[in-house]
N, C-alpha and C positions, 0 to 999 in steps of 0.2 A: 308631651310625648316625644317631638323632634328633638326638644333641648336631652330625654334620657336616651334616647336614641347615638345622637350626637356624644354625648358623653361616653356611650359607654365604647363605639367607634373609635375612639379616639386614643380610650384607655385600650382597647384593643389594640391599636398599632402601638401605643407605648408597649407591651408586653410582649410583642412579636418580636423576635428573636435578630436583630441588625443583621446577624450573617444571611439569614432569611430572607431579608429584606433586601438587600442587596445581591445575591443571587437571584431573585424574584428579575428583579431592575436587569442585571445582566441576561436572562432569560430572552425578556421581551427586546433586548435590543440585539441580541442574536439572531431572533426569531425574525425582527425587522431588515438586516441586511440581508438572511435568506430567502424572505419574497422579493427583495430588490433582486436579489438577483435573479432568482426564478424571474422575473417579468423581464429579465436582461436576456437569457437564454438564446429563448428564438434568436435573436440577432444573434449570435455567437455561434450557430449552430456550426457556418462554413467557414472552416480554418481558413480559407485562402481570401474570404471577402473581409476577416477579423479589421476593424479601423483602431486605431488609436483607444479615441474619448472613451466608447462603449469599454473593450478591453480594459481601461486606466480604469474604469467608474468599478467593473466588476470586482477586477483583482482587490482593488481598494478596500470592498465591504468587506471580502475576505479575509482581506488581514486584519480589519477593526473586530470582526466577527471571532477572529484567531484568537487575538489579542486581549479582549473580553472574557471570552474561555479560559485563557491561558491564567489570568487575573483570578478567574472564580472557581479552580479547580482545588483550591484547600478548604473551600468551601462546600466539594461536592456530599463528601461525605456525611455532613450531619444530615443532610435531605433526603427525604421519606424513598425508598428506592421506586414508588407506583411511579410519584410527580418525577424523577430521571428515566425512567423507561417510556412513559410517555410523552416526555420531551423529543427522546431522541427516535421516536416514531415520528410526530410531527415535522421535527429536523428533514426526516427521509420521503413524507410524503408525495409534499411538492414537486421534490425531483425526481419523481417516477412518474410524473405526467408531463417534460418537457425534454426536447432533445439534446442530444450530447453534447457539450460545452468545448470546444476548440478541441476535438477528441474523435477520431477513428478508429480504434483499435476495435470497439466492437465489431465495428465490418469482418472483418478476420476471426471473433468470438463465433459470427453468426455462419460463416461459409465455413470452417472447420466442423461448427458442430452439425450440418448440414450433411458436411461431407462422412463422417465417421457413424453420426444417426443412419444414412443408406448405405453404410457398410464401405464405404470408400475411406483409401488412407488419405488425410492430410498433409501427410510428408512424401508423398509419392510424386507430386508436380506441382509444379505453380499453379494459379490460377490463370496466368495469361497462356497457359498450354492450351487452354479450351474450356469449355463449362460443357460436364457429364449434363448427359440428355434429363436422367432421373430428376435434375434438380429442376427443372420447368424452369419459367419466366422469373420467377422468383430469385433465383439464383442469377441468372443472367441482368438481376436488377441490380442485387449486390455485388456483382461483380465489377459493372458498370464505375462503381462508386469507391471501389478496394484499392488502397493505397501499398505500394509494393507488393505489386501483382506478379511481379516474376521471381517472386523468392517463397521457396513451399513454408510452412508454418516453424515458428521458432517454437511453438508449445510440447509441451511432454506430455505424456500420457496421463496422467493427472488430471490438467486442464482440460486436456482436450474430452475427456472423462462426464465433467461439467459442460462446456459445450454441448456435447451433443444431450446430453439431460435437459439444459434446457432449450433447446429445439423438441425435442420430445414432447416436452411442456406448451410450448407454445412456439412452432414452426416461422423462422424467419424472424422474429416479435424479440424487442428488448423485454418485452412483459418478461418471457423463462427466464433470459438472465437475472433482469431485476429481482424475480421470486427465490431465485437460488440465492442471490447475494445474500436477499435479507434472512434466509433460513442461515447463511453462514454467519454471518455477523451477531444472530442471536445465539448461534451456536457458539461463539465467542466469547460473550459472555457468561453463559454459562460453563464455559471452561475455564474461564477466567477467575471465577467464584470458587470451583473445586479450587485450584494452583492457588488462591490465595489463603484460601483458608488451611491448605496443606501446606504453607509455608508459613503458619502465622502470623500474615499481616492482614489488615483488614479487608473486610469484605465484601465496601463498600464501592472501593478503586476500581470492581467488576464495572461500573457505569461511564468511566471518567473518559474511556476512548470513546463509547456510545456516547455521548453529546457534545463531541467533536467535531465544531459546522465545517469541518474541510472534510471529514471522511464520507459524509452522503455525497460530497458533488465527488467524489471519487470511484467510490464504491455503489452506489444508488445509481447516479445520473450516469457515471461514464460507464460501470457495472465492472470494474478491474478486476480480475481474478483475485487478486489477492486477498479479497474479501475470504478465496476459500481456503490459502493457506495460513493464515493465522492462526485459526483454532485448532489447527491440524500442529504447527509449531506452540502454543502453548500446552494443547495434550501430550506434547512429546516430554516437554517437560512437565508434565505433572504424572507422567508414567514414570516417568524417571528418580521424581521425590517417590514416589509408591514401590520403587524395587521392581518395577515391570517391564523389565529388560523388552520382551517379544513384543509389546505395544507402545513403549519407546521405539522402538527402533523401525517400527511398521509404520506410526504418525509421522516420523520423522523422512523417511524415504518416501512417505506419498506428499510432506510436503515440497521434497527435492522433485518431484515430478509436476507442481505449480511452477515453481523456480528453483533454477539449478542451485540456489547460494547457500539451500539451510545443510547442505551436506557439508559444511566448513565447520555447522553445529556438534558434529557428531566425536568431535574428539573430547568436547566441553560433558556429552551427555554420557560415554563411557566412561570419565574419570569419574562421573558423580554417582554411578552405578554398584552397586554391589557385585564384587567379583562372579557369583557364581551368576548373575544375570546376562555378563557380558556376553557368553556366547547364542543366548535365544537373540539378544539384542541385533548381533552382528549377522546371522541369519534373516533376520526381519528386515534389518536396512538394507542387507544385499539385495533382497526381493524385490522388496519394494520398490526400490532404488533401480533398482538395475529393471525391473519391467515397465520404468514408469521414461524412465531416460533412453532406453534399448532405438526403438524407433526416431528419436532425434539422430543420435549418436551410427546408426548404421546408414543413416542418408545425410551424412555429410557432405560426403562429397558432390561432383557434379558441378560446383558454382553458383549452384542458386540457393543452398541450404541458408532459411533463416537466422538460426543462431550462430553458423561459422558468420555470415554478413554483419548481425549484432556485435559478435566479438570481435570483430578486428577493425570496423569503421565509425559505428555509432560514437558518437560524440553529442550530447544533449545539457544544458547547463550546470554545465562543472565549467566554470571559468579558472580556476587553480590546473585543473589539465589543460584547457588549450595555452592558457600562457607557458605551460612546460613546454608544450608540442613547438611552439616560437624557439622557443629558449632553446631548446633540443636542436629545432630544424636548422640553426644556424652553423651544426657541425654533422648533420648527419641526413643522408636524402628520405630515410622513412624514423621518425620519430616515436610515429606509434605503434612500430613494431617493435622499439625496446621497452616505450613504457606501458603496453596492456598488461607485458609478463608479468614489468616487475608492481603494478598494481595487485596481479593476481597471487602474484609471491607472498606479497606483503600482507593481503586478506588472509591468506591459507597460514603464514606463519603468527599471525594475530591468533587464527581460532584455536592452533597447537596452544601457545603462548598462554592464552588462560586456564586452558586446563590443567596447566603443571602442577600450581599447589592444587587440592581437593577442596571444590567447593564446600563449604558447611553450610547445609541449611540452604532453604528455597531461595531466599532472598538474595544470598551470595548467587546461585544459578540464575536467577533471573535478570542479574548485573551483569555476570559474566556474559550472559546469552547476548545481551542488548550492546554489548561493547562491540561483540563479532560484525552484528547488523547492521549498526553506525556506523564503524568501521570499513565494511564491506559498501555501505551505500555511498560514500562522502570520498570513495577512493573509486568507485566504478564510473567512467567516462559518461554515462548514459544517468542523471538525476532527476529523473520524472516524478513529481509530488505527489502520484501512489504509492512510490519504490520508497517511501515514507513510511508505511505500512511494514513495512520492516523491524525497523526496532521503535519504533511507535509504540505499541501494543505492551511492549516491556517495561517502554519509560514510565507508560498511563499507570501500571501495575505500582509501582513504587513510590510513588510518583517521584523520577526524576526532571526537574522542569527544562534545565540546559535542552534537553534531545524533547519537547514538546513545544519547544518553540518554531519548530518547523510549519507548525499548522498556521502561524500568522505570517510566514517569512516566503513559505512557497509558493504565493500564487503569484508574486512576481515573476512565475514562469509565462504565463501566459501573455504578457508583454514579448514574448517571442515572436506569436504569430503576425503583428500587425507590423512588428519592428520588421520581421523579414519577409514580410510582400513587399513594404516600402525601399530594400535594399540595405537594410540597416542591419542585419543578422549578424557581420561582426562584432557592430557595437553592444550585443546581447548579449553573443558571446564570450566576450574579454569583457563585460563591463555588469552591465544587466543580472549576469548569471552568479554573480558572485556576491547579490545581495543575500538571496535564502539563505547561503552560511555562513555570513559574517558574523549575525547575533549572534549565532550558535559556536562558535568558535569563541567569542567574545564573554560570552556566558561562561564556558568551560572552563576557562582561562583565568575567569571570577573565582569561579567554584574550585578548581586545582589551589589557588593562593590562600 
């Protein structure tokens, strides 16, 4: 009975499908670096105590973890869609039961939505002006803990939107975030599956960014907004294949209300428009757009506003900009006050740029869309490995691999934080920072010849 046993076992894995098998193989050794690092977490929690070893050991699994995926994504397709949805449930669990990963930005998620859930603006004063009475002890905890505490919120109405929903949800608790992300993220997919099957490519690619081990410790653990503008930017384009001018252009302005950059979109989605749609179109993105950015854009001034401090100082690993800013400052006393513009130049005449010819067909949009993105990420001063989530999402659709190599290349970020407690932060900067786009550059460079 063992020896038919064994035999037929055996003829079993003979007949098992190699790519199967080998995806199987890749699975569990992604699944293995993500409880390494989940057991790594806790130490990681405080950016300022970040060491060396621990940081090197994290980033590391990450990129092997990247890098494995990156390997097994022509392989996603032939697999059952149940076994990739709950993979990348799995993927996400872990990380909604441990703390944020060299990462604060929640704090600012948790005190906006706090502030807007009891009817208070978040663009009206810093936090270090005071903490409203309504918010209790609670708030005076997170504030305690809030990093740029005298600059009011960079977020638009949009975000701020999610914020306080989930506060709503769950009061003070990354639990709301977390539950929102993942409602977004499956929203994602599911939008992803429309747009590809309205564009005729498969519809299997809906999965390829869900089991992505760099987008949970993003999206899940650190709970980044962006989780909610994705779906919101691929609905805009898939209103856009469908001639729905007024839902184009409303997805599209409420994604400009996550982050300001997908209105660079909007020249790419009226050329691809049917004439008689463009005017519900441009009504709907004015709305949207204009009530989702109004509250940023009218408390600018003052000196403390978030997003003018964003715009004119941030500098985050983009090693290609700060060598300019040298290069620059040796003829000029402010350097990067001539090159944010012409970054921003260059983005804005990018998104004009592709729209000239008329895209044909989804595929051409979804190329088009994801050049703006890359484009727009890989030239903004500020390169934070969510801001990935960008044209990510596009490249997973196509699959274009160049612009998916970011998920093995990026967590070389996090070598920031221990580099600069120790006094090392230039060496990150000019050195460090310019590993995540060098494949990537290097790939392109491939692919263009």
């Amino acid at each position: 009975m063992f020896r038919a046993v064994g035999s037929g076992g055996l003829q079993g894995l003979r007949t098992w499908p190699p790519g199967m098998a080998r995806l199987s193989a890749a699975a569990v050794l992604v699944l293995t670096c993500t409880l390494v690092q989940v057991a790594l977490a806790p130490h990681l929690a405080d950016e300022r105590a970040a060491r060396l070893i621990p940081v090197l050991g994290f980033a590391a699994l990450a990129a092997l973890a990247g890098v494995v995926w990156l390997a097994s994504v022509p392989l996603l397709a032939a697999a059952p869609w149940a076994a990739l949805a709950a993979f990348g449930l799995v993927l996400r669990l872990p990380w909604a039961v441990v703390p944020p990963v060299l990462d604060t930005d929640h704090l600012r998620y948790l005190w906006d939505g706090a502030l807007l859930a009891n009817g208070l603006s978040p663009w009206a004063a810093p936090p270090s002006a005071g903490i409203p009475a309504i918010l209790g002890e609670a708030g005076v905890e997170v504030a305690a803990r809030l990093p740029f505490s005298g600059l009011r919120s960079i977020y638009p109405a949009s975000a701020q939107a999610v914020f306080a929903l989930a506060h709503l949800i769950a009061p003070w608790s990354l639990d709301g975030l977390r539950l929102v992300m993942l409602v977004a993220e499956l929203c994602t997919v599911v939008v992803a599956r429309g747009l590809l099957r309205r564009s005729g490519l498969p519809v299997a690619r809906c999965w390829v960014l869900w089991c992505c081990p760099l987008v949970p410790v993003m999206l899940t653990n650190a709970v980044h907004v962006e989780a909610v503008m994705v779906p919101l930017l691929l609905g805009a384009l898939w209103a856009t294949l469908a001639g729905r001018g007024a839902a184009a252009g409303a997805l599209l302005g409420l994604a400009a209300g996550v982050k300001v950059w997908p209105l660079l979109l909007a020249p790419l989605l009226g050329r691809a428009l049917p004439r008689q749609c463009l005017p519900a179109a441009a009504v709907a993105l004015a709305l949207t757009a204009g009530l989702s950015l109004a509250p940023v854009i009218v408390t600018l001034g003052g000196g403390n506003a978030g997003l003018a401090s964003y715009a004119t100082g941030w500098l985050v690993n983009n090693a290609p900009f700060a060598w300019a800013e040298v290069l620059l400052g040796t003829v000029l006393a402010a350097p990067g006050q001539v090159l944010r513009p012409m970054v921003a130049l260059v983005a804005g005449l990018v998104g004009i740029g592709v729209a000239v010819p008329r895209p044909s067909g989804g595929k051409a949009l979804i190329e088009r869309a994801m050049c703006v993105a890359a484009v727009t990420f890989y030239l903004s001063p500020a390169q934070y490995p969510w801001y990935a989530m960008w044209f990510m999402p596009f490249a997973a659709l196509l699959p274009f691999r160049p612009l998916l190599i970011p998920a093995a290349s990026l967590p070389a970020y996090w070598l920031f934080f221990p580099l600069h407690a120790t006094g090392n932060g230039a060496l990150f900067n000019h050195g460090v920072a310019a590993l995540h786009a060098l494949p990537v550059a290097v790939a392109l460079l491939l692919r263009w010849r």
